[in-house]
C-alpha positions as CSV (number, residue, x, y, z in Angstrom):
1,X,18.0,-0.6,22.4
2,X,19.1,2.7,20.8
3,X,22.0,2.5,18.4
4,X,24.5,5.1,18.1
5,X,25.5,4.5,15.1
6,X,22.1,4.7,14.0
7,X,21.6,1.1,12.4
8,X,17.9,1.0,12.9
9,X,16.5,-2.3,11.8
10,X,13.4,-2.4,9.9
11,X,14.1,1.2,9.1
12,X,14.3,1.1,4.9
13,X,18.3,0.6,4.8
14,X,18.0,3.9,6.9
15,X,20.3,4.7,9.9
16,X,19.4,6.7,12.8
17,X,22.8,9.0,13.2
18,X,22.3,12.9,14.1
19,X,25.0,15.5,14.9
20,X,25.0,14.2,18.2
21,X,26.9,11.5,17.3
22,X,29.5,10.5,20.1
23,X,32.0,9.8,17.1
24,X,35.1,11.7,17.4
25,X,37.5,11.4,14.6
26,X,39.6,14.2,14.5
27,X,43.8,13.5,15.1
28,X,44.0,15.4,18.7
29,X,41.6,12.5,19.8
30,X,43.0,9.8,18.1
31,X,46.3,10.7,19.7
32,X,44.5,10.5,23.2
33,X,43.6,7.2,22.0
34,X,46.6,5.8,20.7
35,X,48.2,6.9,23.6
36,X,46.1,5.3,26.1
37,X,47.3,1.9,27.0
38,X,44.4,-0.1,27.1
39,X,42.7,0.7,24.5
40,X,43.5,-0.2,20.8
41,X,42.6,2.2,17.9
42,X,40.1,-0.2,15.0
43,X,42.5,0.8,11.5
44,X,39.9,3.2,10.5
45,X,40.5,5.9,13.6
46,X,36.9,5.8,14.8
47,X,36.2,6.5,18.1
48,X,33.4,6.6,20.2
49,X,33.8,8.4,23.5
50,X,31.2,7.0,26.0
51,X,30.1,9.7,28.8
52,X,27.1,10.3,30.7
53,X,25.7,11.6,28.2
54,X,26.0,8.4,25.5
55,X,26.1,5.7,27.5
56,X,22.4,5.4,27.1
57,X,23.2,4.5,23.8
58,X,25.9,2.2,24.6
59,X,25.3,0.2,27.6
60,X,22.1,-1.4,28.4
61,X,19.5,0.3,30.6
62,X,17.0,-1.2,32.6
63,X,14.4,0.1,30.1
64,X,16.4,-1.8,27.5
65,X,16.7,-5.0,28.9
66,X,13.1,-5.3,30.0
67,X,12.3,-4.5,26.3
68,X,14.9,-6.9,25.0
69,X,14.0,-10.0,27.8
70,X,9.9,-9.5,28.0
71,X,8.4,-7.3,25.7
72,X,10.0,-8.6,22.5
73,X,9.6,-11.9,22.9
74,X,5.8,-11.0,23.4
75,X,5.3,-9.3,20.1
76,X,7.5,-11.9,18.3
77,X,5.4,-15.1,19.3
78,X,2.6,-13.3,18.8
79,X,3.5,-12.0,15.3
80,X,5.0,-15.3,14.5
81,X,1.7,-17.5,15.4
82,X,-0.5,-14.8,14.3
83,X,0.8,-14.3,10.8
84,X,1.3,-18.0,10.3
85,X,-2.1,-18.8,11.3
86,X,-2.9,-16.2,8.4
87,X,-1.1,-18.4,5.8
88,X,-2.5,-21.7,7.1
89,X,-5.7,-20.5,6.9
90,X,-5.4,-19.4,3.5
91,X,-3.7,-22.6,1.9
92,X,-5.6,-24.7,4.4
93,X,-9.4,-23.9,3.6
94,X,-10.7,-22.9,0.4
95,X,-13.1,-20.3,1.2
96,X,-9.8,-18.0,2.7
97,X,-8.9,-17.9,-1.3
98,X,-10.5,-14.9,-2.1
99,X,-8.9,-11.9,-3.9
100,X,-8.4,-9.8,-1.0
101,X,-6.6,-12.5,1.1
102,X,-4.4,-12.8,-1.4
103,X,-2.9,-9.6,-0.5
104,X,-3.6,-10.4,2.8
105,X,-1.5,-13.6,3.1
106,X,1.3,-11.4,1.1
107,X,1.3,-8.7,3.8
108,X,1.6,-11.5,6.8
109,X,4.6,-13.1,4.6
110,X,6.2,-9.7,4.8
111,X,5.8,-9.0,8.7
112,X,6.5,-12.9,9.4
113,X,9.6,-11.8,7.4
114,X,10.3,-8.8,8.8
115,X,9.7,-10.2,12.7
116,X,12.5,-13.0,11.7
117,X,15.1,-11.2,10.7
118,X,14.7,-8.2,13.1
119,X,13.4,-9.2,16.4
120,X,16.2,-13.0,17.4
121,X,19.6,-10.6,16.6
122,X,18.7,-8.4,19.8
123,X,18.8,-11.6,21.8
124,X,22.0,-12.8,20.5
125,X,23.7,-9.0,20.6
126,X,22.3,-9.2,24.7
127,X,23.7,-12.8,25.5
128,X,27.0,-12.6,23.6
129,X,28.1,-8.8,24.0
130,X,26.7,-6.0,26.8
131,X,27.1,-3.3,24.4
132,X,24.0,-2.5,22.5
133,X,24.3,-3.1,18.8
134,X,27.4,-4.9,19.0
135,X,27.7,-7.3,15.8
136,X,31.7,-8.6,16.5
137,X,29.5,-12.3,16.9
138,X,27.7,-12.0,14.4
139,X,28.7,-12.9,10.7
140,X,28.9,-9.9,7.6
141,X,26.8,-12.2,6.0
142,X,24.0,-11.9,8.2
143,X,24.5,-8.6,8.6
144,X,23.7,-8.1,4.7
145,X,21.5,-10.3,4.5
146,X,19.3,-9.1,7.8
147,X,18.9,-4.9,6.0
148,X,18.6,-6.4,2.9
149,X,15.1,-9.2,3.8
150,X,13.7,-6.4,6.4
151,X,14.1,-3.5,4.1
152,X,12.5,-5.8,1.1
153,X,9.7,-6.7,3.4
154,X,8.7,-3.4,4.7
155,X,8.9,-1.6,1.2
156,X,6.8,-5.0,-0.2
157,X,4.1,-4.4,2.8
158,X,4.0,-0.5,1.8
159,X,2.9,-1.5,-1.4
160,X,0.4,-4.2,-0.6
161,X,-0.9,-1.9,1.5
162,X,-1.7,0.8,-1.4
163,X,-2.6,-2.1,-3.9
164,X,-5.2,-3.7,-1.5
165,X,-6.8,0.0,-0.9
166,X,-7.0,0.5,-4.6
167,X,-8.4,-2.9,-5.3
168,X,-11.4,-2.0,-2.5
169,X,-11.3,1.5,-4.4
170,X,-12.4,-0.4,-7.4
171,X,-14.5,-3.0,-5.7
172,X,-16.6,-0.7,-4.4
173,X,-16.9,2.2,-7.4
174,X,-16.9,-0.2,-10.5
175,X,-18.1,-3.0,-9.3
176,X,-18.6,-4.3,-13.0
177,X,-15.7,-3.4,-13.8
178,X,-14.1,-5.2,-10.9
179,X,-15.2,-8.7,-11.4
180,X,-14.0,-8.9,-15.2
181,X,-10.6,-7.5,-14.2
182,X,-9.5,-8.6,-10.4
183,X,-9.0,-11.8,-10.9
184,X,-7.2,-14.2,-8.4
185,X,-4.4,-14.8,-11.2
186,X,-4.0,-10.9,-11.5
187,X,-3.4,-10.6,-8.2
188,X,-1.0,-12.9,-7.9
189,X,1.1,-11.4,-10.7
190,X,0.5,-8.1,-8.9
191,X,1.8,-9.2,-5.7
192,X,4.9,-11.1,-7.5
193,X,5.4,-7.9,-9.0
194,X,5.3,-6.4,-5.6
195,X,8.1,-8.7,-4.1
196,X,10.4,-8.5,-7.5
197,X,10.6,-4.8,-7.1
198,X,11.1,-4.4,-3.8
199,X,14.1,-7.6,-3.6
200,X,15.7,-5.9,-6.7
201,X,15.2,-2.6,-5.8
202,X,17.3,-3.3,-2.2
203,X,20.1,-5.3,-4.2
204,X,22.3,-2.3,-3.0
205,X,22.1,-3.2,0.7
206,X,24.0,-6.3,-0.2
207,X,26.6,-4.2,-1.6
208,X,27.2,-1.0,0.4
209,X,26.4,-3.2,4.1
210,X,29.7,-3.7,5.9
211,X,30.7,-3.8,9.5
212,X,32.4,-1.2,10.6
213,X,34.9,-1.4,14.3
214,X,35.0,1.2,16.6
215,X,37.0,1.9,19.9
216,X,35.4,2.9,23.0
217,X,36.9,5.8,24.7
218,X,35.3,5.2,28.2
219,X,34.5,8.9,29.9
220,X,32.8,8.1,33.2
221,X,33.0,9.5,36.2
222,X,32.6,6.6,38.5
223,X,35.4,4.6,39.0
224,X,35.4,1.3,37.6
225,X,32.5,2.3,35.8
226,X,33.9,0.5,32.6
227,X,35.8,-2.4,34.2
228,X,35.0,-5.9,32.1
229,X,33.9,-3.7,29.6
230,X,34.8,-4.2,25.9
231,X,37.2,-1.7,24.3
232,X,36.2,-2.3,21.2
233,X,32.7,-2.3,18.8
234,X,31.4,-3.4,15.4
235,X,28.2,-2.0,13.7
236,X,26.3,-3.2,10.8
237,X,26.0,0.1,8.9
238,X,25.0,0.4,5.7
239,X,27.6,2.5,3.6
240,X,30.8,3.8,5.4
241,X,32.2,6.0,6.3
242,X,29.3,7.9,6.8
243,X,30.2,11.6,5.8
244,X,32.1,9.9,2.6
245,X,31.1,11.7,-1.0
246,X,29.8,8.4,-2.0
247,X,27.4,7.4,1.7
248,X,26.0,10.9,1.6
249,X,24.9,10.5,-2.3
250,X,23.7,6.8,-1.6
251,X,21.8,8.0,2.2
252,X,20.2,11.0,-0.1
253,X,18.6,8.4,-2.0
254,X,17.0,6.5,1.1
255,X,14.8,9.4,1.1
256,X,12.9,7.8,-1.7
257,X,12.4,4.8,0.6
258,X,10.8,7.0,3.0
259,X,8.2,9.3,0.9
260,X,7.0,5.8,-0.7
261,X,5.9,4.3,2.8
262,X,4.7,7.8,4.1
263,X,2.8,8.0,0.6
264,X,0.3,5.6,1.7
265,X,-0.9,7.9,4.4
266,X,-2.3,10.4,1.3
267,X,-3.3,7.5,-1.0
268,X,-5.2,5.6,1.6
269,X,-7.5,8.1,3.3
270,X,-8.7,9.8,-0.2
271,X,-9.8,6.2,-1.7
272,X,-10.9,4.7,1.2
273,X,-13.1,8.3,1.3
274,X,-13.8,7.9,-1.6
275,X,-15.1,4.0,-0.7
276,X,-17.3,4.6,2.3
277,X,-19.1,7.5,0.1
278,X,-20.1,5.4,-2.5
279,X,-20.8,2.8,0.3
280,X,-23.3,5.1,1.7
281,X,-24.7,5.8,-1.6
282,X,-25.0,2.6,-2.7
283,X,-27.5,1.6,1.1
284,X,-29.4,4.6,0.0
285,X,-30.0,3.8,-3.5
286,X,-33.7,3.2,-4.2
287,X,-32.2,0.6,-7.5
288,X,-30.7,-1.9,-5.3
289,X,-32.5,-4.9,-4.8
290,X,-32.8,-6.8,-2.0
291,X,-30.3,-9.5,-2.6
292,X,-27.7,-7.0,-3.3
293,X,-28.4,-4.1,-0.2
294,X,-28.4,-7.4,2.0
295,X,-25.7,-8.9,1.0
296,X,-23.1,-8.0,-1.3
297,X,-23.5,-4.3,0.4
298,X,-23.5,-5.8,4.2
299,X,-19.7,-7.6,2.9
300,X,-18.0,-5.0,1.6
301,X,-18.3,-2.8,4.2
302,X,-17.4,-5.7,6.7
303,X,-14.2,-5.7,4.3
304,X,-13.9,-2.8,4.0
305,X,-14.0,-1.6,7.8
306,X,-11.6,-3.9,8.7
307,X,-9.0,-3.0,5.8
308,X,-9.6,0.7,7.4
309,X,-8.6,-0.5,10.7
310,X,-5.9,-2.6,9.6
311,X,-4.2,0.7,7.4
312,X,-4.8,3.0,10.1
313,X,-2.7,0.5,13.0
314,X,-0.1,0.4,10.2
315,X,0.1,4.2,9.1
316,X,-0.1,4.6,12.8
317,X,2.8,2.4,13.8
318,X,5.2,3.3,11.0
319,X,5.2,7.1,11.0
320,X,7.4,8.1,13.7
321,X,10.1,5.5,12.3
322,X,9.9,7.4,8.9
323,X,10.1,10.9,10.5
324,X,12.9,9.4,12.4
325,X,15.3,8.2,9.5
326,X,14.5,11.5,7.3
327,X,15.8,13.7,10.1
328,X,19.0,11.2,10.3
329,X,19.1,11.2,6.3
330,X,19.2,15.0,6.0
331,X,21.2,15.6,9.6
332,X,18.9,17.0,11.4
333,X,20.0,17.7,15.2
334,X,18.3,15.9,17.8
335,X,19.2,15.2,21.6
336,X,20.3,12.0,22.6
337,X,17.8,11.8,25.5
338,X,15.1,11.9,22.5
339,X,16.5,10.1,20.5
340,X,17.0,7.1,23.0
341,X,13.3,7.9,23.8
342,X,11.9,7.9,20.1
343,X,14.7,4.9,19.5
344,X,12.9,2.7,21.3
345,X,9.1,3.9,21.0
346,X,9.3,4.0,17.0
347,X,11.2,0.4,17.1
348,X,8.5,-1.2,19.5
349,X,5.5,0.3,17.5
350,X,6.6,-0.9,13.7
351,X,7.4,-4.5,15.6
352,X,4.1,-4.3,16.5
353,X,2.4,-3.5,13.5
354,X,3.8,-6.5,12.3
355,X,2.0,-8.5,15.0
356,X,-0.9,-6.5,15.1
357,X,-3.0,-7.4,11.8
358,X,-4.2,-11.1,12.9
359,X,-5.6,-9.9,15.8
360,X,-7.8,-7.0,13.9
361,X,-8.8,-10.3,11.0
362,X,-10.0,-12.0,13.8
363,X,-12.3,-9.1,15.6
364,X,-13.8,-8.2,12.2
365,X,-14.3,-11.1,10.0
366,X,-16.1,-13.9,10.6
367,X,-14.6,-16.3,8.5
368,X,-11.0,-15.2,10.2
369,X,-12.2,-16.1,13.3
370,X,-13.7,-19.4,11.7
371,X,-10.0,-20.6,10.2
372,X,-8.1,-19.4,13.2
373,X,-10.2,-21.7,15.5
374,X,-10.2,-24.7,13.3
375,X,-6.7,-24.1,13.1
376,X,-5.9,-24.0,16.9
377,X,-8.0,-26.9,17.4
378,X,-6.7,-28.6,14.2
379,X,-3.2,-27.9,15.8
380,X,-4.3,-29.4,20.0
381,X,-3.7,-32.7,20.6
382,X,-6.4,-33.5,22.7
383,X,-9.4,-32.6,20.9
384,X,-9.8,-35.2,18.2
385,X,-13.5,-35.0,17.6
386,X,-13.5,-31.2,17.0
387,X,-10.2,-31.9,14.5
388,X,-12.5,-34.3,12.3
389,X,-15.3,-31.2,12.1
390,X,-12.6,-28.5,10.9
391,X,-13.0,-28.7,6.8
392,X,-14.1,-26.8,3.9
393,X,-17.9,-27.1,4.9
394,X,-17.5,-24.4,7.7
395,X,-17.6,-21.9,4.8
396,X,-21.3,-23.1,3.9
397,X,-21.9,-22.4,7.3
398,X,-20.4,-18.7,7.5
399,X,-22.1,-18.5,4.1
400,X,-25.9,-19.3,5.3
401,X,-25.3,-17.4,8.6
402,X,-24.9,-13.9,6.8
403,X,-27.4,-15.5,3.6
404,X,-23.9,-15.1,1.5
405,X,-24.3,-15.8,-2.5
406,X,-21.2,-18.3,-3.8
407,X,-21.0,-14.6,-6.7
408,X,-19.9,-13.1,-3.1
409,X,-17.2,-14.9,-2.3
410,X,-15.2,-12.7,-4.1
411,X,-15.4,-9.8,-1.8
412,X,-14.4,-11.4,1.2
């Protein structure tokens, strides 16, 4: 699943390429290669010579193919059900319409979009080619179109992330405050806001994407080790060449990309310190009354618990991808054993995270774990009876269980 040309999807336009590269472009080379009979120079003179060494990187493994064939089609159903049962739920029943699942539903739209447009090319790239990364079945226009929705999504869920934090933040602190200014129609704009930047601000990835064709200069030892093998390669890459005055400028700039999504590891853990303190005061505080230490208190730290988990799963899984794509922005030298190795443990964990965040709803929030069954039951053919009992009135019920006020559905 590693890529040696370093086109990592759901990296932010980012590609994985250290001096290790098996590239060779210099002329003595490209006279081997011209010279060799069956193998046909691509018109820009890039070659990749495949060793030892690299052939992790080009040929499948048996690591890669049980990642490709029964690990990612695991983490994509589940992510595909999971974050569409999020957005059911949330159109579906009322009492889901609250102010923080409305950044909620936004953040499953962006991992639903992200699992869409990432995940189904590996398949195609196994069945139609056995080189890894191979896009020469696969149209330019998908390839544009696949960095630019991913890279959108992930830079939209960064910043849902932090807004959703800050809204708790504010929640919690100014309560007051809070209710005359979070309103369900603010947070809509906010969230629009969200999705309009981060489209607009990956516009370039629709210009600079472009598949580029390599040969394959095959180097093994074993004879016959290449037979039936193609000659031949193209990678979606975003700018190239690569080491071109203009791709260097352009991959200097991705840097922004990743100091924005490694930003929320700061931002989060001070106001969400900041949010549990004042949590703690406010059960200690001899002024509350009853009404509000029982209840109003008791749900936002349910809320706020599981927004904790949620961010730490997703500052969790997305870290070693951005460590990874700064030390390929700024060239910094990394084997190609580890880099196969951090390849493919940094693509499985930010696929994850995408799949992850139903699953943590459902183990700390009661009314998740209300919608997703009446959902699922809603959705099975054979149990019509408990279909006619899935409405709006379960939310009375979640209500009178936890002695709810309607003033609380807000913070839910």
């Amino acid at each position: 699943m590693s890529d040696p040309t370093g086109v990592l999807d759901g990296s932010s336009a980012g590609a994985i390429v250290t001096t290790w590269s098996p590239y060779v472009t210099d002329a003595h080379t490209t006279n081997i290669l011209l010279n060799t009979t069956d193998v046909i120079a691509p018109p820009s003179g890039n070659v990749i010579v495949v060793d030892e060494t690299t052939s992790p990187m080009i040929v499948y493994s048996f690591v890669d193919k049980v990642l490709i064939i029964v690990v990612m089609p695991i983490i994509f159903t589940i992510g595909v059900l999971g974050n569409s049962a999020v957005i059911i739920a949330f159109f579906r029943y009322l009492y889901m319409r609250t102010v923080t699942n409305h950044y909620l539903i936004n953040l499953a739209v962006a991992d639903l979009t992200f699992l869409l447009f990432s995940v189904p090319q590996f398949w195609v790239q196994y069945l139609t080619t056995p080189i890894i990364g191979d896009y020469t079945y696969l149209p330019l226009e998908f390839c544009k179109i696949n960095i630019f929705l991913t890279d959108s999504a992930v830079i939209a869920s960064g910043l849902i992330v932090m807004l959703v934090t800050f809204e708790r933040y504010i929640a919690t602190c100014w309560p007051f405050r809070f209710r005359r200014f979070s309103t369900k129609r603010r947070t809509v704009w906010l969230c629009a806001l969200v999705w309009l930047f981060s489209l607009t601000y990956k516009i370039p990835s629709l210009v600079f994407t472009v598949k580029a064709k390599y040969a394959l200069l095959w180097n093994m030892p074993q004879e016959n080790a290449s037979e039936g093998l193609p000659q031949s390669i193209e990678y979606c890459e975003y700018c190239h060449p690569r080491y071109s005055v203009q791709c260097v400028r352009i991959r200097k700039t991705l840097t922004f990309d990743q100091l924005l999504l490694l930003s929320v590891i700061p931002v989060t853990c001070v106001l969400y310190t900041l949010t549990m303190v004042q949590l703690q005061r406010s059960a200690k505080s001899s002024y509350v009354t009853v009404v509000e230490g029982l209840t109003s208190n008791l749900i936002k730290k349910q809320v706020v618990r599981m927004l904790i988990v949620t961010i730490v799963v997703y500052i969790i899984c997305i870290t070693p991808f951005r460590i990874l794509n700064l030390f390929n922005i700024y060239d910094h030298e990394l084997p190609p054993n580890l880099v196969w190795i951090f390849v493919n443990i940094s693509r499985i964990m930010i696929y994850t995270n995408s799949a992850v965040n139903p699953f943590i709803y459902n183990i700390m929030s009661e009314r998740y774990r209300r919608a997703f069954k009446d959902i699922f039951i809603w959705c099975w053919p054979c149990c019509p009876k408990q279909r006619r009992m899935c409405n709006n009135n379960g939310s009375v019920e979640i209500e009178m269980k936890f002695g709810r006020l309607p003033s609380d559905r807000r913070y839910v």
